[in-house]
C-alpha positions in Angstrom: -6.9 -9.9 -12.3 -10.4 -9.2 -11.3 -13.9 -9.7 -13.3 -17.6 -8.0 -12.0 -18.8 -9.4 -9.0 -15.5 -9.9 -7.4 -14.5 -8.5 -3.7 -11.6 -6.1 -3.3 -9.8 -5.6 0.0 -7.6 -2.9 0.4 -6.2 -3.1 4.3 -4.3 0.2 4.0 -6.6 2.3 2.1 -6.2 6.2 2.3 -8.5 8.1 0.6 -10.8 5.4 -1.0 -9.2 5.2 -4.5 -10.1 1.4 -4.5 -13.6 2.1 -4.5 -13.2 3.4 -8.1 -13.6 -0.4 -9.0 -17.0 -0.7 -7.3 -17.9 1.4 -10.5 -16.9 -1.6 -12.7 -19.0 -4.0 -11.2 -17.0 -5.3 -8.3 -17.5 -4.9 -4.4 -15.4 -3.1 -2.5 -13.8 -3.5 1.3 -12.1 -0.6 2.6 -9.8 -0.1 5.5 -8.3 2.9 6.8 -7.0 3.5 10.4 -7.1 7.7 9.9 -10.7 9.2 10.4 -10.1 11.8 8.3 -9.1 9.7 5.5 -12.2 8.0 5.9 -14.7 11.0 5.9 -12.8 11.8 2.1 -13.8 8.5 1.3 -17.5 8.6 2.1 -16.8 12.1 0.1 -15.4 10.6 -2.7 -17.8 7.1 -2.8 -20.7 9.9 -3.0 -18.9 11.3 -6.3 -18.3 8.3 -7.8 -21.8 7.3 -7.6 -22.4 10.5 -9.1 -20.3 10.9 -11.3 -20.1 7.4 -13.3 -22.6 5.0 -11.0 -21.9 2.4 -8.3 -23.3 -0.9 -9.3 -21.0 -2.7 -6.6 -21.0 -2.8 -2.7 -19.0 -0.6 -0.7 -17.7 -1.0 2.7 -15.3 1.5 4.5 -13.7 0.1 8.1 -12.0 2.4 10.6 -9.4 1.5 12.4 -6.5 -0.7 12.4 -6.2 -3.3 9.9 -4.5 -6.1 11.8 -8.0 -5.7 14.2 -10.4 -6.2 11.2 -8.4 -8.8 9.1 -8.9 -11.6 8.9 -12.0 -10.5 6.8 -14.4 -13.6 7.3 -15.0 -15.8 4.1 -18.6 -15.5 2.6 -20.8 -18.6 2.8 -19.9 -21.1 0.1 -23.0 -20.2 -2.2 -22.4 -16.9 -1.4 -18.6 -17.0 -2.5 -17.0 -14.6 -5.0 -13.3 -14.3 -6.5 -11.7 -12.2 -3.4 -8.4 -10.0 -3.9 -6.5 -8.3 -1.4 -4.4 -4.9 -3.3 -2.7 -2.4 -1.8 0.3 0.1 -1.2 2.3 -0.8 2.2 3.4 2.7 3.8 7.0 3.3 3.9 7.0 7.6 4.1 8.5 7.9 7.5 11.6 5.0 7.0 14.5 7.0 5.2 13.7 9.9 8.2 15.4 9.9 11.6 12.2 9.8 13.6 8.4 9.8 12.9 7.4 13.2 11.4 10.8 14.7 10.8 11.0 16.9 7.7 14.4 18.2 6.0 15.2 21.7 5.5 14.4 21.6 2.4 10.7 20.2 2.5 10.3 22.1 5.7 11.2 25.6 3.3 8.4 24.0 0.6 5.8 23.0 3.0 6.2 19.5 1.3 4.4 17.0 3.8 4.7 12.8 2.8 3.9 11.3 6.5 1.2 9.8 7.7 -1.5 10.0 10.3 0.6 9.8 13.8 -0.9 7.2 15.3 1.3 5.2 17.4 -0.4 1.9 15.0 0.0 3.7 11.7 3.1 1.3 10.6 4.1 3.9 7.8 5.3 5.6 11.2 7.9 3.2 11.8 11.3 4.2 11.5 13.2 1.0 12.3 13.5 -0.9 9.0 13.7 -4.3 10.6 10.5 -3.6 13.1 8.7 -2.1 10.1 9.2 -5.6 8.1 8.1 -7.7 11.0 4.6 -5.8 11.2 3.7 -6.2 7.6 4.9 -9.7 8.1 2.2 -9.7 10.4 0.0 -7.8 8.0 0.3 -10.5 5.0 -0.4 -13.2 7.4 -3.8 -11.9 8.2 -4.6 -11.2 4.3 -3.7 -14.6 4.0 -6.0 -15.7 5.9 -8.7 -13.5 4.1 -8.2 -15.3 1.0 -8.4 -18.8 -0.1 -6.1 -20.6 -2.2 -5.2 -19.2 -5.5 -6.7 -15.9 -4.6 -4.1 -12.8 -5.0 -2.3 -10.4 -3.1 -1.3 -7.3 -5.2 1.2 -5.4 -3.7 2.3 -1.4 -5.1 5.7 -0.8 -3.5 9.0 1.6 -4.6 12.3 1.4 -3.2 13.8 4.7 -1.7 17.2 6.0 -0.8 18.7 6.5 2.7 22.2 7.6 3.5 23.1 7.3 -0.1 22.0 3.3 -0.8 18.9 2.0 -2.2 16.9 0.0 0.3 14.7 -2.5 -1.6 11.6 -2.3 -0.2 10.0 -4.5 -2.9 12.0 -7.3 -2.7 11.7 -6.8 1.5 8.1 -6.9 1.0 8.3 -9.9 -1.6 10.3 -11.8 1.5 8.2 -11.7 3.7 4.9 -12.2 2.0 6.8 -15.3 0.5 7.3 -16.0 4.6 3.5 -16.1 5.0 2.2 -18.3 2.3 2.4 -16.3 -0.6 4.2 -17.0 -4.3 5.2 -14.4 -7.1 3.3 -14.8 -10.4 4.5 -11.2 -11.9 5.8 -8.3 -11.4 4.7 -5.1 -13.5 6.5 -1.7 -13.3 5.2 1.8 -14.1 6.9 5.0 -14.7 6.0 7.9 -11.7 7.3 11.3 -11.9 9.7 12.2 -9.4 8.5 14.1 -6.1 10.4 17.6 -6.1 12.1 16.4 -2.8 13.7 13.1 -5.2 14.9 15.6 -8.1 16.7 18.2 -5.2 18.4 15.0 -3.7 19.8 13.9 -7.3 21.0 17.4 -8.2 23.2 17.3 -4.9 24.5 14.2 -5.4 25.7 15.2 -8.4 27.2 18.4 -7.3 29.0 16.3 -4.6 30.5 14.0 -7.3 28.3 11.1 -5.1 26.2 10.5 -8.4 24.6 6.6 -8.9 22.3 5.6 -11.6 21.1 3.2 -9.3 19.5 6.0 -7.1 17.5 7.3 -9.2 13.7 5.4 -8.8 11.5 6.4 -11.6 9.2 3.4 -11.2 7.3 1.8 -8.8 6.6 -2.2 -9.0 3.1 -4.0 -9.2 3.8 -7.1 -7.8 1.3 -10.4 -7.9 1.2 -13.4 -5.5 -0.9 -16.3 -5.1 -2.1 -17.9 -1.9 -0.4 -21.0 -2.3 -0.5 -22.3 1.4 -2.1 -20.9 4.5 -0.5 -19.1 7.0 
């Protein structure tokens, strides 16, 4: 979806694995609200220019994404192919309450939150309230882009209290809300966490089994800017 010389935006970043395309010729916008997430970026920029050579820009942003996006448009001579990518945080959702491990992951030492900072939205652990910020979110990408450009979104569905909750569909929704239209959808195959696999064995053993529940992939889903927001 993306040729050299094209800018990629990831709002939600992490630890920098965007910037893996700034080694293939495009330029790179980065941000990340955790500090510490970005200090492994500037780490792991360092060893990609190392290791294989960074022939595109790179720009890492701290903070909150809803206070950087809208990312200004480049001059019109200036203008490349922009595309905004990236995985909307969901850990903290199927949990009662921000932070809270099970037994069972407490007895691994098995960690899947996030930063807790009261603006980290994978915090959230109202469904409704979670949608209604990334609502928020998509608004602002779409206001990055023109129209035409993409928003590429990397989402998985999870279980709570024994039903799937669609989180990509969800997402789809409300990006659909903002100006946004569906072009594909791609799946992959991910292995399941240890945490997923001891949550099917009990099911079974309870006689609660569903094929259903059981979410081996995780969906790559395009959209095009087809109005603005």
């Amino acid at each position: 979806y993306t040729k050299p010389g094209d800018t990629i935006i990831d709002p939600m970043s992490g630890i920098g694995t965007v910037h893996i395309a700034a080694t293939m010729g495009r330029n790179t916008i980065a941000v990340e609200l955790s500090p510490d997430f970005a200090n492994i970026q500037y780490a792991n920029i360092a060893k990609l220019n190392e290791m294989l050579g960074i022939d595109g820009a790179t720009t890492v942003l701290v903070g909150d994404c809803r206070r950087f996006l809208p990312i200004a448009q480049p001059s019109i001579g200036e203008r490349s192919n922009r595309i905004v990518i990236f995985s909307p945080p969901y850990g903290d959702l199927w949990k009662k309450s921000a932070g809270e491990q099970s037994k069972f992951m407490k007895e691994k030492h098995i960690n899947i939150g996030y930063d807790l900072q009261d603006a980290n939205v994978g915090n959230m652990t109202n469904y409704p309230q979670y949608l209604t910020a990334m609502r928020e979110i998509y608004r602002l990408c779409n206001r990055s882009l023109t129209l035409g450009e993409k928003l590429i979104l990397i989402t998985k569905d999870y279980v709570k209290g024994g039903e799937r909750v669609y989180v990509t569909k969800d997402n789809i929704m409300v990006a659909h809300d903002v100006g946004f239209s569906t072009i594909d959808w791609h799946q992959r195959y991910t292995d399941p966490k240890v945490f997923q696999i001891k949550a099917r064995e009990l099911r079974k053993e309870k006689g609660i089994y569903k094929p259903e529940l059981d979410i081996d992939f995780e969906d790559l889903i395009v959209l095009d800017k087809v109005m603005d927001a």
